[in-house]
C-alpha positions as CSV (number, residue, x, y, z in Angstrom):
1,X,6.7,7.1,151.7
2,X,3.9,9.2,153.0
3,X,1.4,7.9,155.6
4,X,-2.0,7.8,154.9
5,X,-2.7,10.9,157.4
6,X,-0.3,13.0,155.5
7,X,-1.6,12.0,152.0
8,X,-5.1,13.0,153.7
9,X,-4.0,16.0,155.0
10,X,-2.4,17.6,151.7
11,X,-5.4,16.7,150.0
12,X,-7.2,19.2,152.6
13,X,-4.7,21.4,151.8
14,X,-5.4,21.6,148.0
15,X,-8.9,21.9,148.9
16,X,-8.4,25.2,150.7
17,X,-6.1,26.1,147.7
18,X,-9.2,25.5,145.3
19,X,-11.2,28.0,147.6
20,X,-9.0,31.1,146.6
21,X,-8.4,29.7,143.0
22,X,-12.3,29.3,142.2
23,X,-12.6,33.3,142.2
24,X,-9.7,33.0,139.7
25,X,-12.0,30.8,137.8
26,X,-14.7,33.0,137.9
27,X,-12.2,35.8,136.4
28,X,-12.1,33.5,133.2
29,X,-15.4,33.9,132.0
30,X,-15.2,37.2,131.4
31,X,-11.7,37.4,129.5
32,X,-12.8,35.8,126.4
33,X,-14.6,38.8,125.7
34,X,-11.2,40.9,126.2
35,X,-9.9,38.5,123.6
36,X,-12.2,38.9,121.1
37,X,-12.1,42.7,121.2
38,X,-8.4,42.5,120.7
39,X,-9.6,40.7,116.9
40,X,-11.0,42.9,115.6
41,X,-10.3,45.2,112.7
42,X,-9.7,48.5,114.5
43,X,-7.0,46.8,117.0
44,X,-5.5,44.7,114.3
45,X,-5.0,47.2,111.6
46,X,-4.0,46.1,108.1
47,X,-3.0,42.6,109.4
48,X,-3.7,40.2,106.5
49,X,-3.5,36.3,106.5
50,X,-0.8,34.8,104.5
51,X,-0.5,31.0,103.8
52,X,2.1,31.1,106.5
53,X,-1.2,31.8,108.7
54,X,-3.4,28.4,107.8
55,X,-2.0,25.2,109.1
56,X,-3.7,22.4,108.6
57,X,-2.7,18.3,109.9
58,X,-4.2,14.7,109.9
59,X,-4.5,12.1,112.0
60,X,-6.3,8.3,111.7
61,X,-5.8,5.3,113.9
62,X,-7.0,1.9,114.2
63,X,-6.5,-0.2,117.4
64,X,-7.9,-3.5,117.3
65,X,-7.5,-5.6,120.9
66,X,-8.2,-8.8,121.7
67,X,-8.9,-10.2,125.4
68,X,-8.0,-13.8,126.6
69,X,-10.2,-15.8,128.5
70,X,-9.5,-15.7,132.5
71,X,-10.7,-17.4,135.2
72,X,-13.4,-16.2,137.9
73,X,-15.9,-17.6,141.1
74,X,-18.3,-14.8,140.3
75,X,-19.3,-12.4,138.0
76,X,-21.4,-9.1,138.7
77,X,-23.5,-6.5,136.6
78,X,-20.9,-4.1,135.9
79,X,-17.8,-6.8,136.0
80,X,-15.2,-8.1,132.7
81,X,-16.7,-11.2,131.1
82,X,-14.5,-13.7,131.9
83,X,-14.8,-15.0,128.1
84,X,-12.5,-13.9,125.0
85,X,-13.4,-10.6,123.4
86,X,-12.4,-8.6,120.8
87,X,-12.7,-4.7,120.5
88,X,-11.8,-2.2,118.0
89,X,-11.5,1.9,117.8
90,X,-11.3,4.2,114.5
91,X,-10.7,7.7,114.8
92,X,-9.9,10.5,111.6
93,X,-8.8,14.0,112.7
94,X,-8.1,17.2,110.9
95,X,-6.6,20.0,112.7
96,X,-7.2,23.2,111.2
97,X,-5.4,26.4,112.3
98,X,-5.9,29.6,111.7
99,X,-3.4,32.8,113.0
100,X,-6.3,35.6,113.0
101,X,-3.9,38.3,114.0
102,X,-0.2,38.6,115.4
103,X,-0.8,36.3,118.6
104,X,-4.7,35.3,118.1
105,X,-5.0,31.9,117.0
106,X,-8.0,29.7,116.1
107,X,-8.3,26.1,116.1
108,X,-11.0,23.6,114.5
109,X,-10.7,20.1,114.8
110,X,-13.8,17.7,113.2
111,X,-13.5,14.3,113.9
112,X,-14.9,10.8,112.8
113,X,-15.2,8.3,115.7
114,X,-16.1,4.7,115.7
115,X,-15.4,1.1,117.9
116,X,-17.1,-1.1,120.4
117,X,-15.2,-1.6,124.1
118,X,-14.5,-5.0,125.4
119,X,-17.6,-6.1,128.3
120,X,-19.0,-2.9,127.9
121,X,-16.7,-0.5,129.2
122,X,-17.4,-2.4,132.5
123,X,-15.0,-4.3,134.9
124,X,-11.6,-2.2,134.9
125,X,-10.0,0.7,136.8
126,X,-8.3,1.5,134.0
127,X,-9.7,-0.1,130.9
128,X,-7.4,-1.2,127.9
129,X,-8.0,1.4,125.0
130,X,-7.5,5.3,125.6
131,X,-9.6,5.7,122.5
132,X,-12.3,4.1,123.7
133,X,-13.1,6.9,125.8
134,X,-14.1,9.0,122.7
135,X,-16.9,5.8,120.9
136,X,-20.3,6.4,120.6
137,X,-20.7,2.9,118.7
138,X,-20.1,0.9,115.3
139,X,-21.8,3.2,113.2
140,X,-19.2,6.4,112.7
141,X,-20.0,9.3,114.0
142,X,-18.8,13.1,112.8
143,X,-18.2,15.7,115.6
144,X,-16.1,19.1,116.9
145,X,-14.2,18.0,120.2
146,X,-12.0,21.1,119.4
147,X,-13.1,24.9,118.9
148,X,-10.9,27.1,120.6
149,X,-8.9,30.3,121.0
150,X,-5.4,31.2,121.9
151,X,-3.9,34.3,122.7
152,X,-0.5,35.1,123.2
153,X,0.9,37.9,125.1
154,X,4.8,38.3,124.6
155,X,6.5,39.5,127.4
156,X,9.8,39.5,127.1
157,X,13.0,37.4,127.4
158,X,14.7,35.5,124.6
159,X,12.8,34.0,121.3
160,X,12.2,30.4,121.1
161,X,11.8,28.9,117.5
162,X,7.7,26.8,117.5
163,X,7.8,23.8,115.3
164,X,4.0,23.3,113.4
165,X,2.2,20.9,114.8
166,X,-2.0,19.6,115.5
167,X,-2.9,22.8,117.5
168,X,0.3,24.6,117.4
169,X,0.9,27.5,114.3
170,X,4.8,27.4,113.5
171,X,6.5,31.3,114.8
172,X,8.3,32.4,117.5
173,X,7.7,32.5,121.0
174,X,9.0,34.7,123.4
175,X,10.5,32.8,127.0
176,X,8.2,35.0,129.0
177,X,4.8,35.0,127.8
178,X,0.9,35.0,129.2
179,X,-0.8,32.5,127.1
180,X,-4.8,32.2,127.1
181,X,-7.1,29.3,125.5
182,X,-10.7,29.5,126.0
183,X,-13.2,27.1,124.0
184,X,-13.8,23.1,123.5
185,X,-11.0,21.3,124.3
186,X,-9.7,18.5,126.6
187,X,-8.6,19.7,130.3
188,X,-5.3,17.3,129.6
189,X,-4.8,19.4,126.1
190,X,-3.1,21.9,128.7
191,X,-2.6,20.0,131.9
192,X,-1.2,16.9,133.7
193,X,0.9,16.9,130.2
194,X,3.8,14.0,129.8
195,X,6.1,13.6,126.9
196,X,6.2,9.6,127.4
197,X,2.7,8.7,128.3
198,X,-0.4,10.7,127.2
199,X,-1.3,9.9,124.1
200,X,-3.4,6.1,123.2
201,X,-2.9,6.6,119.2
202,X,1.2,6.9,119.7
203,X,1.9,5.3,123.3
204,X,0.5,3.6,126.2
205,X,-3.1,2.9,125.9
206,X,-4.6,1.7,128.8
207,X,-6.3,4.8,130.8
208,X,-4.7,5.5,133.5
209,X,-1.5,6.8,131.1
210,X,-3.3,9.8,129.4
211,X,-3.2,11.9,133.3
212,X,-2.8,10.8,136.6
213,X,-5.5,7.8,136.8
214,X,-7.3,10.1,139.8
215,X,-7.8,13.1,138.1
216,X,-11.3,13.0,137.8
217,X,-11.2,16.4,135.1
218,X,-14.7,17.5,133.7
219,X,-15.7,16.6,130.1
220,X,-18.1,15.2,128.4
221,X,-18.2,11.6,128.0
222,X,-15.8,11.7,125.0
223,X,-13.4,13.7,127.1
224,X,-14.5,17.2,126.0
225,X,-15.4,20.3,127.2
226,X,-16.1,23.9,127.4
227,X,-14.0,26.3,129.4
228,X,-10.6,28.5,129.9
229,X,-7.3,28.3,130.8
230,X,-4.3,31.2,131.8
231,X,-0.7,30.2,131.3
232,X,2.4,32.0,132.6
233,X,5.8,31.0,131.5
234,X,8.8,32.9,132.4
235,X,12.1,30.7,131.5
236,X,12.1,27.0,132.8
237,X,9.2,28.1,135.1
238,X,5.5,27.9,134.3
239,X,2.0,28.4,136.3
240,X,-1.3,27.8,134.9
241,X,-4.6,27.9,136.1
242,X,-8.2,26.6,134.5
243,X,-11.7,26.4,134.8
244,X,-14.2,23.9,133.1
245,X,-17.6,22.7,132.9
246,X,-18.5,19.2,133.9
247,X,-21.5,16.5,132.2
248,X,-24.8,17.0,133.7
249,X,-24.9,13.2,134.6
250,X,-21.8,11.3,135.9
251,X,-20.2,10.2,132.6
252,X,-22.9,11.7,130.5
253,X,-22.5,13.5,127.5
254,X,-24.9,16.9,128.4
255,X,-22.4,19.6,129.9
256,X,-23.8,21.7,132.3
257,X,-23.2,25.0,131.7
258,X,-23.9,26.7,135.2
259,X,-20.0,27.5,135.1
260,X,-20.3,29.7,138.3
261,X,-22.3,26.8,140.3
262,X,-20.8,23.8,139.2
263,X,-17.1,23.4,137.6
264,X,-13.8,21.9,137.4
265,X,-10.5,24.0,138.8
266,X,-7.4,23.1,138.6
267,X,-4.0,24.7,138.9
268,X,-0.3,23.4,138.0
269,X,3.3,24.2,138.8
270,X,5.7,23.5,136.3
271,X,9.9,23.6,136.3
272,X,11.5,22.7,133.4
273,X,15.2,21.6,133.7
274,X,18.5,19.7,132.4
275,X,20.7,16.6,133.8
276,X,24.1,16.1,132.4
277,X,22.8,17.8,129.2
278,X,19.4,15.6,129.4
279,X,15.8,17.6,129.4
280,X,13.3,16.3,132.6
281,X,10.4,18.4,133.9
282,X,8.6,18.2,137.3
283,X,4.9,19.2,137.7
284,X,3.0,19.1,140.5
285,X,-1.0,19.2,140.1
286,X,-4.4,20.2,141.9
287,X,-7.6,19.9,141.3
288,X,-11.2,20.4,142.4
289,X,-14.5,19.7,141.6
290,X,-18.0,21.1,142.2
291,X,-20.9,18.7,140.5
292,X,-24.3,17.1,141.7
293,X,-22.4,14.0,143.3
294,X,-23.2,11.0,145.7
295,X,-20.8,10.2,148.4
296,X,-20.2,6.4,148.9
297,X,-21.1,7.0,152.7
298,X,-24.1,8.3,151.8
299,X,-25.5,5.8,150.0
300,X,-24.5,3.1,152.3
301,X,-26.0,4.9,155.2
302,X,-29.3,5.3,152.8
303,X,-28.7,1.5,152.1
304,X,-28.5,0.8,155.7
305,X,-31.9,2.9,156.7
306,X,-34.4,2.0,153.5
307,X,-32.7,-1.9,152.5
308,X,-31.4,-2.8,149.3
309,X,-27.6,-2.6,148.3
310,X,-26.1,1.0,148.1
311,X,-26.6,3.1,144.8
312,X,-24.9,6.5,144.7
313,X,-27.5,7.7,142.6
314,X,-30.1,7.5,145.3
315,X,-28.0,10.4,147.7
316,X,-26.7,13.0,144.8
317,X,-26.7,16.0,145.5
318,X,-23.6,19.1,145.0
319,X,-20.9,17.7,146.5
320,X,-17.1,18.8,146.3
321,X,-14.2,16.7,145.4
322,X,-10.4,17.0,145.0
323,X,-6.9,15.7,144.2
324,X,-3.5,16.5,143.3
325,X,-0.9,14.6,141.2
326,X,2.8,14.9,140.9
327,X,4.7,14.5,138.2
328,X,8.2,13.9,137.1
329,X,10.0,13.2,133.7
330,X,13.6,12.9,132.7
331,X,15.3,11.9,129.5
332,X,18.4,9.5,130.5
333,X,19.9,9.9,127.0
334,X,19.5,11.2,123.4
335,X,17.3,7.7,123.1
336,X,15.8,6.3,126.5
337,X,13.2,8.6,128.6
338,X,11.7,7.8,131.8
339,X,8.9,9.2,134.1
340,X,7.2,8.6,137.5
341,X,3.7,10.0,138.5
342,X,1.7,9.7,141.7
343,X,-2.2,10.7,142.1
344,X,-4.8,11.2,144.6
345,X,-8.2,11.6,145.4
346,X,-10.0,12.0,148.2
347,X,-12.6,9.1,147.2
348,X,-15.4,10.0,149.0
349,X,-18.0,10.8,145.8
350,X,-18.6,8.8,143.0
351,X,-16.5,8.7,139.6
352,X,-17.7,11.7,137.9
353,X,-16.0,11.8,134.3
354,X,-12.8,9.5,134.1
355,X,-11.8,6.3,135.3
356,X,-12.3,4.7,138.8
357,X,-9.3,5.1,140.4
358,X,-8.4,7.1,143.8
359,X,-4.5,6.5,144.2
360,X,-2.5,5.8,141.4
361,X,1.6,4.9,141.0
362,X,3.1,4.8,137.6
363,X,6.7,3.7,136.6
364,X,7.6,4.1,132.4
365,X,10.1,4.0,130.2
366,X,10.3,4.8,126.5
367,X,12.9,4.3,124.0
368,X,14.0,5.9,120.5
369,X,14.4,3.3,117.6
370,X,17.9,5.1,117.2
371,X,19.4,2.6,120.1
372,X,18.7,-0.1,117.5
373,X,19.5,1.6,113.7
374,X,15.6,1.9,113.4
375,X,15.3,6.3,114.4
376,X,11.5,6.2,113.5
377,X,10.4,3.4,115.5
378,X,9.3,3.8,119.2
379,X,9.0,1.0,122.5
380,X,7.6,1.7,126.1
381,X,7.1,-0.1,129.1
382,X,4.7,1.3,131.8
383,X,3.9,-0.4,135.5
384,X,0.8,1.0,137.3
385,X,-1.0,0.6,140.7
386,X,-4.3,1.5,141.0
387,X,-6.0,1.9,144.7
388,X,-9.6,2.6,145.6
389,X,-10.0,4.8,149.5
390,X,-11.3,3.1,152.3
391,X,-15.5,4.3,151.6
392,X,-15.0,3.3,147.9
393,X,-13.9,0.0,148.9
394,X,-16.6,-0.4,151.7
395,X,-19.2,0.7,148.9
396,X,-18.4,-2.0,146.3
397,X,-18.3,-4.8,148.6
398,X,-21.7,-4.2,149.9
399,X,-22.9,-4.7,146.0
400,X,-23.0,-1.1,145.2
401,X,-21.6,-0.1,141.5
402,X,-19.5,2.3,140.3
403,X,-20.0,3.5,136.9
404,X,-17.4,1.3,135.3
405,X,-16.9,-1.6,138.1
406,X,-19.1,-3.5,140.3
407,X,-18.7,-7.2,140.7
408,X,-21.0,-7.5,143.6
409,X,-18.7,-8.2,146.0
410,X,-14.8,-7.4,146.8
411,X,-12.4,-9.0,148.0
412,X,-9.7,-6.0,147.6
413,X,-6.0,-5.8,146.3
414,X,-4.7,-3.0,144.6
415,X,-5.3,-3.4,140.5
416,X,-2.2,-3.4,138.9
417,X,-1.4,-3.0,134.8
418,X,2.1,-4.1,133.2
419,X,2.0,-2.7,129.4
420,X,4.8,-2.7,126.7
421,X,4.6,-1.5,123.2
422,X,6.4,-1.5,120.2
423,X,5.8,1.1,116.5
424,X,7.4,-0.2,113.6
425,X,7.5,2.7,111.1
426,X,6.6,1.3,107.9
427,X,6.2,4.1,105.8
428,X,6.5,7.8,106.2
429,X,4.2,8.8,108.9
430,X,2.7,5.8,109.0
431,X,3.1,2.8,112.3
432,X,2.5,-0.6,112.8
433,X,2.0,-1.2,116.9
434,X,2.2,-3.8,119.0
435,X,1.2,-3.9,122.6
436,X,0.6,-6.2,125.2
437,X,-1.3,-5.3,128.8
438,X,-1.4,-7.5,131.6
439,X,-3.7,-6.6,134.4
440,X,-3.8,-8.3,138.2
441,X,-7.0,-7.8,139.9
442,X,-9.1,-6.5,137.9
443,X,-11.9,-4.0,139.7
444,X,-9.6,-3.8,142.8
445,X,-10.8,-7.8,143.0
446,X,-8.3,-10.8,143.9
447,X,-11.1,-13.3,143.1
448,X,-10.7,-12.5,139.7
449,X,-8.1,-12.8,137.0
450,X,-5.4,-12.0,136.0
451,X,-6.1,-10.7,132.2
452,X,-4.2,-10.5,129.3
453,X,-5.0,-8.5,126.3
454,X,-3.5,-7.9,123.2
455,X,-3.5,-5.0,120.6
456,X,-2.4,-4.3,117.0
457,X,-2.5,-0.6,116.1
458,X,-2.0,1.1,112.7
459,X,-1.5,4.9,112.8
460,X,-1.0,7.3,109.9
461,X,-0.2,11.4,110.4
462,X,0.2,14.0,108.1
């Protein structure tokens, strides 16, 4: 295991990294324009769209959970109520494609959006419903999370068959290409990816499974943003590098578009690879923020001069922070899959756009139906532990409040989540889930829980 120094001291490192890679950044805002030219008539010729060039797909889920009643001294402003709840998301999707010319893709996806959260949204590191992320309330709302380019350069190498999919046109792909999407999207569309665990309508749900519970990536407070990303694969190698705009606010949903000033980088290494015939991948991940931040040891120390508890919103100001995550994934056999990640932040600034968490360990599974005679249906089991740094800590127990935790005092253990699920395929395209989450200390807190809450899930694709 690594010492705390050494975990400290890469996370310097990638800091550094972040210093070269935000001129790379800067590069990206100018290449859409490169792409753009390459569209039109004069460099695309006679090229004519075909139905082979439209694509279109569906998506709708409903999650309904449930949260049993748990016991607890105390109970602060932004803390779980300790009482039962019950919550419920609805999403629809349509995911339009549209191949503009050989290699130029555009994608469109309008979506419908609905649910209330359990206490809130407050009192959990990693709260219980991925979904929930996306809800503006009960009343549905229509918007674009998705309007975005791709280009694709071929390089060279051997051809690889592409299956259609949401976002992905059916053709072939050469095993050495430069790939470059610029637009709306989600960072985690193109990074911190995991076959297993990144997706709440089809696996885990709780949070911390859809990226590495410290990546802090910008977006809006549905997830979204505006930005680019270059990708280089070349065999079972791949690099790619991104930059992104973050919300005005911490977890608001007006983006700042002052790209040059204030941003998200992040860059990945990727190896893809085999085990007694068995695919795995390993990807190792770093990030770095610039946004109008407070620092936890800021607002204490403002705490500490002008009274009152601390309040990161009273010191913000532009602040840098960063992480890294690292990654691994392995199929055991044609049916059962597993996956480890690890993630860190330095924790010295306040949760900006995901979840409140600074270190994270996660152990999965996931199994294929097949092991049992049922090929469509799918199971997981996922173990998570979730760690706050040493000023994060120090801020919460002096009252302060994060933007999803705060039970006015602490009294610290790491929070940890134990989640199982099961799909039933009941038609075609169409699941029944079940899924279970316990969670020990919830907010970092040993004075409080544990909780248990329980979720049906109906998902339909097309």
């Amino acid at each position: 295991m690594m010492t705390t120094s050494r975990l400290t001291l890469l996370g310097q490192l990638t800091g550094r990294a972040f210093r070269c890679l935000a001129r790379i950044g800067a590069c990206l805002t100018v290449i859409p324009a490169m792409v753009m030219a390459q569209t039109t008539p004069a460099a695309s010729g006679d090229y004519t769209l075909s139905g082979a060039d439209i694509e279109a797909h569906f998506q709708s889920t409903y999650i309904w959970q449930h949260k049993a009643a748990f016991d607890a001294p105390y109970t602060g402003e932004h803390s779980l109520l300790t009482r039962p709840e019950h919550s419920y998301t609805f999403s629809a999707t349509a995911f339009f494609g549209v191949r503009l010319r050989p290699g130029t893709e555009l994608y469109i996806d309008p979506e419908v959006i609905q649910g209330t959260p359990l206490s809130g949204l407050y009192g959990l590191g990693s709260p219980t419903n991925g979904e929930i992320q996306k809800v503006a309330g009960p009343t549905p709302l229509a918007y674009l999370p998705r309007v975005f380019l791709r280009h694709t350069w071929q390089l060279g190498g051997t051809q690889e068959s592409v299956a259609s999919s949401a976002n992905q046109m059916a053709g072939i792909q050469a095993s050495e290409r430069l790939v470059l999407s610029v637009g709306k999207m989600a960072v985690t569309d193109v990074f911190d990816l995991n076959t297993y665990a990144h997706d709440p309508r089809t696996q885990f749900m709780t949070w911390a499974s859809l990226a590495s519970g410290p990546y802090d990536y910008v977006a809006d407070a549905q997830g979204y943003t505006w930005g680019g990303a270059l990708e280089y694969f070349n065999g079972d190698w791949a690099l790619r590098a991104g930059r992104f705009i973050g919300p005005k606010e911490s977890n608001g949903q007006n983006l700042n578009f002052a790209i040059g000033r204030f941003h998200g980088d992040q860059i990945e290494f990727e190896h893809h690879h085999e085990i007694d015939g068995h695919a795995g991948a390993v990807r190792l991940l770093g990030w770095r923020n610039v946004e109008n931040m407070g620092r936890y040891d800021d607002a204490m120390a403002f705490a500490a001069t002008n009274g009152g508890e601390p309040d990161v919103g009273n010191v913000r100001r532009p602040n840098v922070k960063h992480g890294w995550g690292l990654h691994v994934e392995q199929a055991l056999t044609d049916n059962v899959g597993c996956f480890a990640r690890y993630g860190w932040a330095d924790g010295r600034t306040e949760t900006y756009s995901f979840e409140e968490v600074d270190r994270s360990a996660q152990l999965g599974l996931s199994f294929n139906g097949a092991l049992w005679r049922r090929a469509e249906d799918t199971a997981g089991m996922l173990l998570i532990r979730n760690g706050l740094s040493s000023a994060h800590r120090a801020y919460l127990a002096q009252g302060g409040l994060g933007f999803f935790i705060g039970d006015g005092q602490l009294n610290y253990r790491q929070e940890q989540v134990v989640e199982t699920y099961y799909n039933v395929a009941m038609a075609k395209r169409f699941w029944l889930g079940l899924d279970v989450q316990h969670i020990a200390n919830p907010a970092y807190n040993a004075d409080r829980g544990p909780v248990n809450v329980y979720a049906i899930r109906l998902h339909a694709e097309y």
